[in-house]
C-alpha positions as CSV (number, residue, x, y, z in Angstrom):
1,X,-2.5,100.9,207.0
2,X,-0.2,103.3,208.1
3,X,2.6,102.1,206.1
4,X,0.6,101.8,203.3
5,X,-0.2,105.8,203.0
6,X,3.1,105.8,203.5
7,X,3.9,103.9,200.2
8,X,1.4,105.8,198.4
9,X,2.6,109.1,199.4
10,X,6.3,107.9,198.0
11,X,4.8,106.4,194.5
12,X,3.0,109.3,194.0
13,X,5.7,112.0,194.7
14,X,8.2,109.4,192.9
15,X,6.0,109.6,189.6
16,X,5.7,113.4,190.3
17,X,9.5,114.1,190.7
18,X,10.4,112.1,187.9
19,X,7.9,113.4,185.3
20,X,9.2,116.9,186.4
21,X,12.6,115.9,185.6
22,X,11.8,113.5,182.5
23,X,9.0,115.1,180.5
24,X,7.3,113.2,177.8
25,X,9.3,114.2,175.2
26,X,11.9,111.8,174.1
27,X,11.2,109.8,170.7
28,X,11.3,106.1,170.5
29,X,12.3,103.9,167.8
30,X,10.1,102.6,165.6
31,X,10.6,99.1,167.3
32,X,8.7,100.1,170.3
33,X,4.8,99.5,169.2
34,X,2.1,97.4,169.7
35,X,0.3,95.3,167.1
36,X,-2.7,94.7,168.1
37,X,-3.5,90.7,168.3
38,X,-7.1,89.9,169.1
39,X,-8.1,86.6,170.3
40,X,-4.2,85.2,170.1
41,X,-3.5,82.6,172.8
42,X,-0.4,83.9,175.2
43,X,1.7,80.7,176.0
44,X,0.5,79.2,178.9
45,X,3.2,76.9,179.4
46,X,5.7,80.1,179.9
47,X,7.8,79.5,183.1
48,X,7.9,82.6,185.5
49,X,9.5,83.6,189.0
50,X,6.4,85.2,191.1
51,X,7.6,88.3,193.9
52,X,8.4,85.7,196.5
53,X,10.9,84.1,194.5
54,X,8.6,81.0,193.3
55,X,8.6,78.8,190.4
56,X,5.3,79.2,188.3
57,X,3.4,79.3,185.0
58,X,1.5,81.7,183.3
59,X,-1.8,79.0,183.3
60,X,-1.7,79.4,186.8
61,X,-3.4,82.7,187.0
62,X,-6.3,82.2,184.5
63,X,-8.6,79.4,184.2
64,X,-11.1,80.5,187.3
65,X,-13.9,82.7,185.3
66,X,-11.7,85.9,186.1
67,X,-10.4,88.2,183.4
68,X,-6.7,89.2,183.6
69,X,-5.3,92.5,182.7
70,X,-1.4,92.4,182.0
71,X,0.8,94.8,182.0
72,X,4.3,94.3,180.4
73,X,7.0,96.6,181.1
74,X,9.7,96.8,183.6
75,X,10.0,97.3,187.5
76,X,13.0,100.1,187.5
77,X,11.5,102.0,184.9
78,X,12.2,105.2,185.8
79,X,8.7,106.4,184.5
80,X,6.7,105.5,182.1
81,X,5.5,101.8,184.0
82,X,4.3,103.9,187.0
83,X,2.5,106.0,185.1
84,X,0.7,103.3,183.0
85,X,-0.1,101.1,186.5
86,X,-1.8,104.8,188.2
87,X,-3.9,105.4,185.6
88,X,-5.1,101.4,185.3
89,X,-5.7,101.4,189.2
90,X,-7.4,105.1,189.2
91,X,-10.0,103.7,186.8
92,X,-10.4,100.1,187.7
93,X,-11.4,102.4,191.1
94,X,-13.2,104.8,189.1
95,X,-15.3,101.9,187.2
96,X,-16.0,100.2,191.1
97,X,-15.1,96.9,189.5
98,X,-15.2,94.2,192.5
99,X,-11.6,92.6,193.0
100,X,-13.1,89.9,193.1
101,X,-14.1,89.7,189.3
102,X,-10.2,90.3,188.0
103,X,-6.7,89.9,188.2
104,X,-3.9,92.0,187.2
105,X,-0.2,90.5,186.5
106,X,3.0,92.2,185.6
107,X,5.6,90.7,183.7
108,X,9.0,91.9,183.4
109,X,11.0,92.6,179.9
110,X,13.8,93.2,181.9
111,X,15.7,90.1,182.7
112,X,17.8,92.0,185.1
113,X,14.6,92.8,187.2
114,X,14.6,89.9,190.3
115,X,11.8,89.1,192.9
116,X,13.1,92.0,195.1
117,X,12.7,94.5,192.2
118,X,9.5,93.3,192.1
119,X,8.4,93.6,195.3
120,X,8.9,96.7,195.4
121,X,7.1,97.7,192.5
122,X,4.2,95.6,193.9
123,X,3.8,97.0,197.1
124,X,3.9,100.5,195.7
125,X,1.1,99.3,193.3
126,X,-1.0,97.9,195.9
127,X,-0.1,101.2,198.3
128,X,-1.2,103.2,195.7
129,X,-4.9,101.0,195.5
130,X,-5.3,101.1,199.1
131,X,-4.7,105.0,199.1
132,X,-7.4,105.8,196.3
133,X,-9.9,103.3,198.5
134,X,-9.5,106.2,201.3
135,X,-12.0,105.8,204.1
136,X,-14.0,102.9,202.1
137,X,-13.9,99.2,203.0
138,X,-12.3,96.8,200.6
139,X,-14.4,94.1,198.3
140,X,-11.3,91.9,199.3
141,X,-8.1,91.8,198.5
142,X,-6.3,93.5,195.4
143,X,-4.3,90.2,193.3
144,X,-2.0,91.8,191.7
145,X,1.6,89.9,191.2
146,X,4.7,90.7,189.5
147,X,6.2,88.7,187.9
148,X,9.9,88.1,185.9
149,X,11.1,86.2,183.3
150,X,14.7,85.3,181.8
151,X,15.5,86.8,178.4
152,X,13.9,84.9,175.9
153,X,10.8,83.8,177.8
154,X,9.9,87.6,178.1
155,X,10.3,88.1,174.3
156,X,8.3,85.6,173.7
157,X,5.4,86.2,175.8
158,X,5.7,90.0,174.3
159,X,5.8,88.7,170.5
160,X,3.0,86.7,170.5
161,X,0.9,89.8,173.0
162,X,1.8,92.0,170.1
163,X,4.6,94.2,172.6
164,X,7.5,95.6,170.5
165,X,10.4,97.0,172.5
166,X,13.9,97.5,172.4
167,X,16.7,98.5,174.8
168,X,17.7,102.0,175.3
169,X,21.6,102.6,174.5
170,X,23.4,104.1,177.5
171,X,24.1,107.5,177.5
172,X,28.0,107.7,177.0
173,X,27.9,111.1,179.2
174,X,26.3,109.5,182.0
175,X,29.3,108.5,184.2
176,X,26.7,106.3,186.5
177,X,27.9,102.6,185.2
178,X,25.6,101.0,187.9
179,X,22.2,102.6,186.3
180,X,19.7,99.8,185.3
181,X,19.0,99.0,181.9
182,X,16.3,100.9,180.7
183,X,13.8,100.0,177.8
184,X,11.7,101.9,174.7
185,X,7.9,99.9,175.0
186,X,4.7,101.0,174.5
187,X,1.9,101.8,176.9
188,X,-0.7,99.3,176.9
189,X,-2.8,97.1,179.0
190,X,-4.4,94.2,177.7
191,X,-7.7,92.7,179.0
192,X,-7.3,89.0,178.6
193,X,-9.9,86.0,178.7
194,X,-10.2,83.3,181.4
195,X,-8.6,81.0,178.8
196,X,-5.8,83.2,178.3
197,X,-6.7,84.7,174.7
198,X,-6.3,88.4,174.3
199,X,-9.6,90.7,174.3
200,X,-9.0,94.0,174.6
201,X,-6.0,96.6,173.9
202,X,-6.2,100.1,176.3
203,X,-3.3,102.3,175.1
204,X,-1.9,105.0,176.8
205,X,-1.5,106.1,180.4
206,X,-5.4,107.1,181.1
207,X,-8.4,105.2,180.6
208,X,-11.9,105.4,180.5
209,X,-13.8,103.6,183.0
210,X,-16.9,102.5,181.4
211,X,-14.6,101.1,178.4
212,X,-12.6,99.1,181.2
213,X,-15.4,98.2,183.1
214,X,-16.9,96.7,179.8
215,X,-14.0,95.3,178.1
216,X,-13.7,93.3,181.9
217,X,-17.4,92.2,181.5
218,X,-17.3,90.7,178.0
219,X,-13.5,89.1,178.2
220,X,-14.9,87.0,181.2
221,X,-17.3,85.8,179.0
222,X,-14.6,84.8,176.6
223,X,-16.3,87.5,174.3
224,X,-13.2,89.2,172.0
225,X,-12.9,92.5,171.0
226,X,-13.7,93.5,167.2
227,X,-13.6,96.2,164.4
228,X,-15.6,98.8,166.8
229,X,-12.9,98.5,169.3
230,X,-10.2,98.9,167.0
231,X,-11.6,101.8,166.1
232,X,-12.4,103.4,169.7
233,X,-8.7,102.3,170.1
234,X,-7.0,104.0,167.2
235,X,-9.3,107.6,167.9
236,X,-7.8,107.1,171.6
237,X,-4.3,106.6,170.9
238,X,-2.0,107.8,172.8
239,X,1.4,108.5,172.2
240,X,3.0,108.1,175.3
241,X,6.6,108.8,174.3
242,X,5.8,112.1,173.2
243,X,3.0,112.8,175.7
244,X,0.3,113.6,172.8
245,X,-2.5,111.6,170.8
246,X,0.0,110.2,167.9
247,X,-0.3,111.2,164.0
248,X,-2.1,108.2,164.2
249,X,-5.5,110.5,164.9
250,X,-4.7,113.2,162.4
251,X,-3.6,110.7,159.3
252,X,-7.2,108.9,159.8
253,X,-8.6,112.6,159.9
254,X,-7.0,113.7,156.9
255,X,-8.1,110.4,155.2
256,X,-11.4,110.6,155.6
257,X,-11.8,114.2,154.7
258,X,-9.6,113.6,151.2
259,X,-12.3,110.9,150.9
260,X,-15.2,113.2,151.6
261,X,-13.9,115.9,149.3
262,X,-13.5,113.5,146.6
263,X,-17.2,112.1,147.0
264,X,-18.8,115.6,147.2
265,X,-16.7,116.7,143.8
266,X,-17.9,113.7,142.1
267,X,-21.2,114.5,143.0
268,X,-21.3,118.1,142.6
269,X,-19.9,116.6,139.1
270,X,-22.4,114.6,137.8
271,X,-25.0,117.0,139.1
272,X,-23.6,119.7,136.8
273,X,-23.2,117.1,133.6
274,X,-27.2,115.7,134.1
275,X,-30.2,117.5,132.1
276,X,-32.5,119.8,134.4
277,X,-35.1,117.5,134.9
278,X,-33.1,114.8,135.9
279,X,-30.8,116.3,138.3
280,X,-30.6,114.6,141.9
């Protein structure tokens, strides 16, 4: 337990440090976006390396009633990834979801990341879990695995999830050759069904709750999300790269109020053109 506070204490003053010294601010390319990709089947057959170095498949962690939530990103990402995994562990503790009912994998885009890297990033993960339970008893244990991937095993898995990203070019000032290679992705977490079919897209670096604790109810009844989610999702999008809610918000807003205007013209129109008597 000890050494457990001790991991949480360094993940949170590691995310603390680094989003003092790398604000939110940097733009991405257009590459980097999700698309979002209801009810598409993630490919099952996908060959993986687990934390302890092992040989599996992605089938082998659905198919048991459970949902899944998966994060893709990378495990030396120098911010963005622990920020997304805090605020998915603060409210899966927030919503008091048993451990029992889900699992949560993370898959590498990096193919330089290895089961060490990975370890790492796990047992900071889980640290950070055990720190937010405090004084209360587990349900159980926390599965969460990291996982890598070579090159084109990765990109695959992130096409058909809907994941767009692209590596970031070096900084030709930076005279550190041995830095990591570091990617532009999206935020996301995406609630998936026991048969492996995507349910549910969460966005950002925050999330409700009640929306998680939901959207892990209905994908373990195989129940996809629809038009109402979509648009819960787009009104909550966040822009993580800029550390704002994205135009996304404020186009739909200005939309819908060009769309109002016109209908109360045309309205205020024909009420002006119509006889007395037969005004509306």
């Amino acid at each position: 337990m000890k050494r457990h506070l001790v991991l949480a204490v360094a993940a949170a003053l590691w995310i603390a440090c680094h989003t003092q010294a790398q604000p939110l601010v940097t733009p991405v390319p257009p590459s980097a976006s999700i698309t979002q990709q209801l009810d598409v089947a993630l490919p099952m057959d996908m060959t993986l390396v687990d934390s302890r170095g092992r040989r599996v498949h992605l089938r082998d962690y659905f198919g048991d009633g459970r949902a899944v939530l998966l994060v893709l990103g990378y495990y030396r990402c120098p911010q963005l990834c622990g920020l997304v995994m805090q605020g998915l562990l603060q409210a899966l503790h927030d919503a008091q979801v048993p451990r029992r009912e889900m699992r949560i994998l993370r898959v590498s885009i990096d193919p330089g990341d290895t089961p060490a890297t990975a370890t790492a990033r796990r047992e900071l993960d889980l640290a950070y879990a055990d720190f937010l339970l405090g004084a209360q008893p587990a349900d159980g244990a926390l599965e969460l695995e990291a996982l890598t991937a070579l090159a084109a095993d990765s990109a695959r898995l992130a096409r058909q999830a809907g994941v767009s990203y692209t590596p970031l070019a070096p900084d030709p000032s930076d005279r550190s050759a041995a830095l990591p290679s570091r990617y532009a992705h999206p935020a996301a977490v995406l609630v998936m069904t026991p048969q492996g079919r995507i349910s549910r897209y969460f966005m950002g670096i925050a999330f409700d709750a009640s929306e998680l604790r939901l959207a892990l109810a209905e994908a373990s009844r195989g129940r996809i999300g629809g038009l109402s989610e979509r648009l819960a999702l787009l009104c909550a999008h966040f822009d993580p790269h800029w550390g704002r809610h994205s135009d996304a918000v404020m186009n739909g807003l200005r939309a819908m109020g060009i769309l109002l205007a016109g209908a109360l013209g045309a309205w205020c129109w024909r009420r002006r053109g119509a006889p007395p008597g037969r005004r509306p």
